[in-house]
C-alpha positions as CSV (number, residue, x, y, z in Angstrom):
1,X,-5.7,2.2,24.3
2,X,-2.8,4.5,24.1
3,X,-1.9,6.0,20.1
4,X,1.2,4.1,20.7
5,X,-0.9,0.6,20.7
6,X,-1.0,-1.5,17.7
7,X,-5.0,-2.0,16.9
8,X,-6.7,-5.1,17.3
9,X,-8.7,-7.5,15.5
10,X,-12.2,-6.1,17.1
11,X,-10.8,-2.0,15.9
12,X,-10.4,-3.7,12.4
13,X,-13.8,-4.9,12.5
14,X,-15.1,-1.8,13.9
15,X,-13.2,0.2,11.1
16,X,-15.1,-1.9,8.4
17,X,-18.7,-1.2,9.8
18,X,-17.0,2.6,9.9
19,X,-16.0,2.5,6.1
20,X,-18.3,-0.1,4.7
21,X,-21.1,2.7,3.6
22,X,-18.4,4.7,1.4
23,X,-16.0,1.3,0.9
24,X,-17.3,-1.7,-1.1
25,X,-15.7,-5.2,-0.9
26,X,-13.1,-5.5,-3.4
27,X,-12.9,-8.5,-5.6
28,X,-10.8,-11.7,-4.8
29,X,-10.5,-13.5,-7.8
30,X,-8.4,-16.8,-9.2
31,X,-6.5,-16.5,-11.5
32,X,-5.6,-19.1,-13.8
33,X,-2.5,-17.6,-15.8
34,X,-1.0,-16.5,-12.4
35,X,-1.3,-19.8,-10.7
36,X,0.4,-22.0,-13.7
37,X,3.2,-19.0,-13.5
38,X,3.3,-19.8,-9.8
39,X,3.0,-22.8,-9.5
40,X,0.1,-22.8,-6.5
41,X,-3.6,-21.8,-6.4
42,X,-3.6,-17.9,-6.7
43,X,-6.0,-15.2,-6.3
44,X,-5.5,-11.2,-6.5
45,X,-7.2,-9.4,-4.3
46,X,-8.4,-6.3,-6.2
47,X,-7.8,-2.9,-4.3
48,X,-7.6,-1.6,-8.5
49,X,-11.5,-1.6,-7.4
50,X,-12.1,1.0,-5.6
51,X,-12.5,4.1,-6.6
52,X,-9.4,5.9,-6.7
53,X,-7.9,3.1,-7.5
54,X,-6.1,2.0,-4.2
55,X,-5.9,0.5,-0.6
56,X,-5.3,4.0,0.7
57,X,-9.1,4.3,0.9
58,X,-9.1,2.3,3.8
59,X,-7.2,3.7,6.2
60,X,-7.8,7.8,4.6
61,X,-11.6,7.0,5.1
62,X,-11.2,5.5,8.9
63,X,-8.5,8.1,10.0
64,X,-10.6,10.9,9.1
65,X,-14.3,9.2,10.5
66,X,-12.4,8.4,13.7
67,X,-11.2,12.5,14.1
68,X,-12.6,15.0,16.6
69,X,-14.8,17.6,14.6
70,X,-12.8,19.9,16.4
71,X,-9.8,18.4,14.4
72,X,-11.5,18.4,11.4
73,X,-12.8,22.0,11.7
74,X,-8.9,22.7,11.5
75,X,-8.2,21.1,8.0
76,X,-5.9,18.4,7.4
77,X,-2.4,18.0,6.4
78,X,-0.7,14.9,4.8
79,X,2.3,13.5,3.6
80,X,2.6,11.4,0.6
81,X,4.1,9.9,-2.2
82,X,0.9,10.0,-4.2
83,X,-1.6,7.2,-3.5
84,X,-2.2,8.0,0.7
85,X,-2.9,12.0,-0.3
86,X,-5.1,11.2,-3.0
87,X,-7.1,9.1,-0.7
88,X,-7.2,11.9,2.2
89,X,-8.4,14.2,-1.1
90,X,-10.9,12.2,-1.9
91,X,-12.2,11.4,1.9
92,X,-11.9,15.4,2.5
93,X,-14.1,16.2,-0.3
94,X,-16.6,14.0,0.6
95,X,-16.9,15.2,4.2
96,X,-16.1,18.8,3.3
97,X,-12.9,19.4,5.2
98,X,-10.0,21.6,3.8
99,X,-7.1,19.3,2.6
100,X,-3.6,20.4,2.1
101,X,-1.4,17.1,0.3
102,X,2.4,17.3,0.7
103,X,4.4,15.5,-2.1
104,X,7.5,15.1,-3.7
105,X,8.7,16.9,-6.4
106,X,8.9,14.4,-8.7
107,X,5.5,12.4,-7.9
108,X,3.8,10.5,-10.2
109,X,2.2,13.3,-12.5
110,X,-1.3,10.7,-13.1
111,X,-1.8,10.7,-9.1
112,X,-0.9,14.5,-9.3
113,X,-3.9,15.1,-11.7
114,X,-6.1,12.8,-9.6
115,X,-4.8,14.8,-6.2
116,X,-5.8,18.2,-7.9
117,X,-9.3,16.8,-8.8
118,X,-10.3,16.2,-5.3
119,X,-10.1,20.2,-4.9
120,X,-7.0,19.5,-2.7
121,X,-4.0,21.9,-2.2
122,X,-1.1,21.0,-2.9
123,X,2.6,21.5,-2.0
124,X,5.7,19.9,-3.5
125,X,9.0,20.0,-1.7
126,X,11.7,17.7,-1.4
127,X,13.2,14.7,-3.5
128,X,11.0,12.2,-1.7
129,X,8.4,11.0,0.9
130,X,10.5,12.0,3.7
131,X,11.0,15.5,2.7
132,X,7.5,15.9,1.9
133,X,6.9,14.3,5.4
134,X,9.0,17.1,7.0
135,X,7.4,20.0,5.1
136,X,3.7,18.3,5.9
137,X,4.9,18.7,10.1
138,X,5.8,22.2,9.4
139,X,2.8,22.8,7.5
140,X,0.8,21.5,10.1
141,X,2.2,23.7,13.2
142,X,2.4,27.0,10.7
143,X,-1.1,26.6,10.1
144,X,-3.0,24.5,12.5
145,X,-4.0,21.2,11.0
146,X,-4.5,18.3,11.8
147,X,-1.6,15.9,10.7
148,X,-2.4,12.6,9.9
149,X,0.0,10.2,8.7
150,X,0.5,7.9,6.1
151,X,1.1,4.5,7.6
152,X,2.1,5.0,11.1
153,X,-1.2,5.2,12.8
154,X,-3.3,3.0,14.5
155,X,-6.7,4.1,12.8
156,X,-4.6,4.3,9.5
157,X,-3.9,0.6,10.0
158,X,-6.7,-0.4,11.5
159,X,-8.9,0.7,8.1
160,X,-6.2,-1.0,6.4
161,X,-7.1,-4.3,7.7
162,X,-10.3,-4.1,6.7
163,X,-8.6,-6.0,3.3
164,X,-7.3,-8.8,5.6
165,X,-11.0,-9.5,6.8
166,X,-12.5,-9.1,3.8
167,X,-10.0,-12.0,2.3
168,X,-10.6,-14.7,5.4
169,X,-14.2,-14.4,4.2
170,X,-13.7,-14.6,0.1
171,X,-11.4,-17.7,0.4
172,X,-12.1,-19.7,3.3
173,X,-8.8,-21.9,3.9
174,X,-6.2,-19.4,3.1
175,X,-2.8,-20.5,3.4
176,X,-0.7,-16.8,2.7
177,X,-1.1,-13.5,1.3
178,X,1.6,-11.5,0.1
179,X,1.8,-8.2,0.2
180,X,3.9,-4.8,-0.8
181,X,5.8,-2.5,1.9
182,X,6.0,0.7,1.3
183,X,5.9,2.1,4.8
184,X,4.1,-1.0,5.9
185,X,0.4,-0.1,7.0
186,X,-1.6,-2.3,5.0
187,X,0.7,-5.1,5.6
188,X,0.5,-4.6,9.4
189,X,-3.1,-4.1,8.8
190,X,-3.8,-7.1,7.1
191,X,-1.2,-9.1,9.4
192,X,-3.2,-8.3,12.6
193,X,-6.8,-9.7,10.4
194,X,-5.0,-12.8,9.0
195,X,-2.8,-13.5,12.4
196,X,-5.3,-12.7,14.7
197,X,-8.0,-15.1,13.8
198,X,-5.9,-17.9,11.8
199,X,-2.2,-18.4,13.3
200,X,-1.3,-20.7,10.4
201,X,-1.7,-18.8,7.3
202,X,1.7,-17.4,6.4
203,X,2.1,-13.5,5.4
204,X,4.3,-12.1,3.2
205,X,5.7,-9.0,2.4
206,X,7.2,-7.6,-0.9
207,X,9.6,-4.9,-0.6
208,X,12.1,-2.6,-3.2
209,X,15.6,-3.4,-3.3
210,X,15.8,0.8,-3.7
211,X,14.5,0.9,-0.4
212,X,15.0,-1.9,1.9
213,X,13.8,-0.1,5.0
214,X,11.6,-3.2,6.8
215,X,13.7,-5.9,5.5
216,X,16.7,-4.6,6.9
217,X,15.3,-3.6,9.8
218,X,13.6,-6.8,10.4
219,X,16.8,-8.2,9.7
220,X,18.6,-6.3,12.6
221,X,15.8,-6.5,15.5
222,X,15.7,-2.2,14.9
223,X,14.6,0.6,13.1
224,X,16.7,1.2,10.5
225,X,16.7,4.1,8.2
226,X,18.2,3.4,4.6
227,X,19.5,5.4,1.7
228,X,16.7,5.7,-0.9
229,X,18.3,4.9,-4.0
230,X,15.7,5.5,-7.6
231,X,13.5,3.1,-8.5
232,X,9.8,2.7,-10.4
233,X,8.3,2.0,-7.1
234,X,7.1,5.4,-6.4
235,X,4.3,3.9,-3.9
236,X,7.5,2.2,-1.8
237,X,9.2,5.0,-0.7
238,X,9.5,5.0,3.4
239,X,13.4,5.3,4.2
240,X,12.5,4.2,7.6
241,X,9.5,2.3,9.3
242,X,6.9,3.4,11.8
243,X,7.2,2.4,15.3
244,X,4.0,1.0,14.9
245,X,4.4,-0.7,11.5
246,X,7.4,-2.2,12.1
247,X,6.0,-3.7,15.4
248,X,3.8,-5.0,13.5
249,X,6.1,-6.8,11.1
250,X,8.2,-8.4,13.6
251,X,4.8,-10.4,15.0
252,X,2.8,-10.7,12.0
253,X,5.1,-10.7,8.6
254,X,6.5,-14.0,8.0
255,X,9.4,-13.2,5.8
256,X,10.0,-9.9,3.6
257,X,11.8,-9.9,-0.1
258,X,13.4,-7.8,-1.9
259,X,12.7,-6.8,-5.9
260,X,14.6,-4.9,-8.4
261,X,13.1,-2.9,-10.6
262,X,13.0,-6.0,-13.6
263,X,11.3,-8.0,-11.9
264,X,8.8,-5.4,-11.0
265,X,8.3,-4.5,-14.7
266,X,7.6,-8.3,-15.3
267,X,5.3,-8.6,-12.6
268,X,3.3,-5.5,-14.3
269,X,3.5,-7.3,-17.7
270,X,2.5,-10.4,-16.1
271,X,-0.6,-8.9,-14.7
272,X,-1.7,-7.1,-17.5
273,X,-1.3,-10.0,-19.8
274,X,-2.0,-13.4,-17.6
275,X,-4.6,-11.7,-15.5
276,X,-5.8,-8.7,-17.7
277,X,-5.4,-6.6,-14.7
278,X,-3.3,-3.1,-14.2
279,X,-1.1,-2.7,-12.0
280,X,1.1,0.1,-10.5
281,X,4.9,-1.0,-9.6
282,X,3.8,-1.3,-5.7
283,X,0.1,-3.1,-6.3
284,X,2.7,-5.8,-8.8
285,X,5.1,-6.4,-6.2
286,X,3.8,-9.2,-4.3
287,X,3.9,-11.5,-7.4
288,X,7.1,-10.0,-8.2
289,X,8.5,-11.6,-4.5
290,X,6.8,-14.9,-4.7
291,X,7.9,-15.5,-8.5
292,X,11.5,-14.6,-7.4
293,X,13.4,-14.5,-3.7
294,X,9.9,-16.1,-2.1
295,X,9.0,-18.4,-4.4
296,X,9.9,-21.5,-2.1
297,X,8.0,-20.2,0.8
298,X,4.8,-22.6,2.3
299,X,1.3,-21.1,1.2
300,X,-0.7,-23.3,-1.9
301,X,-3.6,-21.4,-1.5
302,X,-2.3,-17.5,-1.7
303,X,-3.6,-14.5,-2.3
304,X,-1.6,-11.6,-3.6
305,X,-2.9,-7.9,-2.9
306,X,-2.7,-6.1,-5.9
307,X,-2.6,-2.5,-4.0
308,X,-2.6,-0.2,-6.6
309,X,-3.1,0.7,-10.2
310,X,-2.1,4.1,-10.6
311,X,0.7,3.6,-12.6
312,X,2.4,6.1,-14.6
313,X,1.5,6.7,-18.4
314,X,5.0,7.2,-19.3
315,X,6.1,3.9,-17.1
316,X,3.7,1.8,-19.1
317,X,4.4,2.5,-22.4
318,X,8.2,2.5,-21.5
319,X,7.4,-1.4,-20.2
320,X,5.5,-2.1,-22.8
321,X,8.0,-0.9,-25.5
322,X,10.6,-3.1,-24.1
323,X,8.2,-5.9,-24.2
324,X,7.0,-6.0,-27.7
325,X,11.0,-5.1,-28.4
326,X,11.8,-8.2,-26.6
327,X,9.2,-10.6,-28.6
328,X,10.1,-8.9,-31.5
329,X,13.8,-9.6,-31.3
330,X,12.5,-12.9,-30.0
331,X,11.0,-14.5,-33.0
């Protein structure tokens, strides 16, 4: 298979028996409060679980199991917005190899901290992930590493999966699963697991309104790359799709919303308080798209991928400020 091949289903599974001795199963659990908000039978599918607290696990854990020993011998270099670099750290301590993370400057200062942690090095450059991606392709030929990329990579995706088989085994009868786009790997990942052995169950994707890279290039049958403009959403930050990624989405991804940053701060609410679980802006965005521009799309039984919960300290107490303002005023 050429690295400009999509992976399929059997590379998924072979990624799980690859990352299933440092990768538990994450929870898939109904939830009650979610489902009367909905108005369907909902579960969330737990990536808050895993140790770092996100998907990015998956695809960190396969890239790096899947790489030459030459390869690794060199050290690797990433790009990331916080959550894909902190995975790589934490895969790269593990195994011993020397990881050098490329981030914005202004990255989430909790996934910072946790990068740091792993022992990684780390550079910051640039207003966002595609200045940092830049700087981490620089890095890499100054230096000699081994690049490996966020979301546009077939053993990146293919680990990501590994959440789409998990589900079709935790909820027999699965109808859809939404899911967030930043620059689209798990939802390409998952897509292939779901589409691939069940046709019928519908997948969705959830995507900023800041950022509307996928949807609009969905939307015009091309890559398209967009303006970033700010928003909370500091895991959705891709100005453009992968080739591979956005293949992906055009035969697997059903339909793709946007979200403003309101609704995403409701969805986080929402989370915390209906389903007592955290949620970073990304990991809240799939209920965010179903409760607003999604919400009459097929799917009773539906899973929503809660991706992430490294959310900002300063975010969530700014949310839930405005919250207890707003019951306050309310009464």
């Amino acid at each position: 298979m050429s690295q400009g091949e999509l992976p399929s289903i059997s590379e998924i599974e072979g990624a799980e028996a690859r990352i299933r001795k440092y990768i538990p199963q994450t929870p898939l659990e109904y939830s009650k409060g979610i489902s009367e908000l909905l108005g369907r039978e909902v579960y969330l599918k737990l990536e808050t679980s895993l140790p770092i607290h996100v998907f990015k696990m998956r695809g960190a854990m396969n890239k790096l199991l899947s790489l030459p020993e030459s390869d690794l011998k060199k050290g690797v270099v990433t790009a990331s917005s916080g959550n894909h670099g902190l995975a790589i750290a934490y895969a790269s301590k593990l195994f011993g190899i020397r990881a050098t993370i490329c981030v914005p400057e202004a990255v989430n200062p909790q996934k910072l901290m946790a990068i740091e942690e792993q022992g990684a090095e780390v550079n910051k450059g640039g207003s966002g992930y595609d200045q940092a991606y830049e700087y981490a392709i620089a890095t890499a030929k100054k230096r000699g590493l081994t690049f490996v990329h966020a979301f546009n990579d077939r053993d990146v995706i293919a680990g990501q999966g590994t959440c789409g088989l998990e589900m079709l085994r935790q909820l027999p009868g699965i109808e859809a699963a939404a899911v967030a786009i930043g620059g689209g790997g798990l939802i390409s990942g998952i897509g292939i697991a779901l589409k691939e052995t069940s046709p019928r169950i519908r997948v969705y994707g959830a995507e900023t309104v800041a950022i509307p890279s996928m949807y609009e290039s969905m939307k015009s049958g091309r890559r398209l790359r967009v303006d970033p403009r700010p928003t909370i959403a500091d895991g959705m930050q891709a100005a453009i799709p992968g080739e591979l990624t956005f293949e992906a989405a055009k035969r697997y991804v059903d339909k793709v919303g946007l979200v403003d940053d309101l609704a995403l701060e409701d969805a986080i609410y929402e989370l915390l308080t209906l389903a007592r679980v955290l949620a970073e802006p990304a990991g809240a965005s799939p209920l965010a798209v179903m409760k607003g521009p999604l919400r009459d799309e097929p799917g009773g039984k539906l899973a929503l991928v809660i991706s992430g919960g490294n959310i900002s300290v300063d975010l969530l107490r700014d949310i839930l400020t405005k919250k207890q303002k707003g019951t306050s005023q309310g009464r």
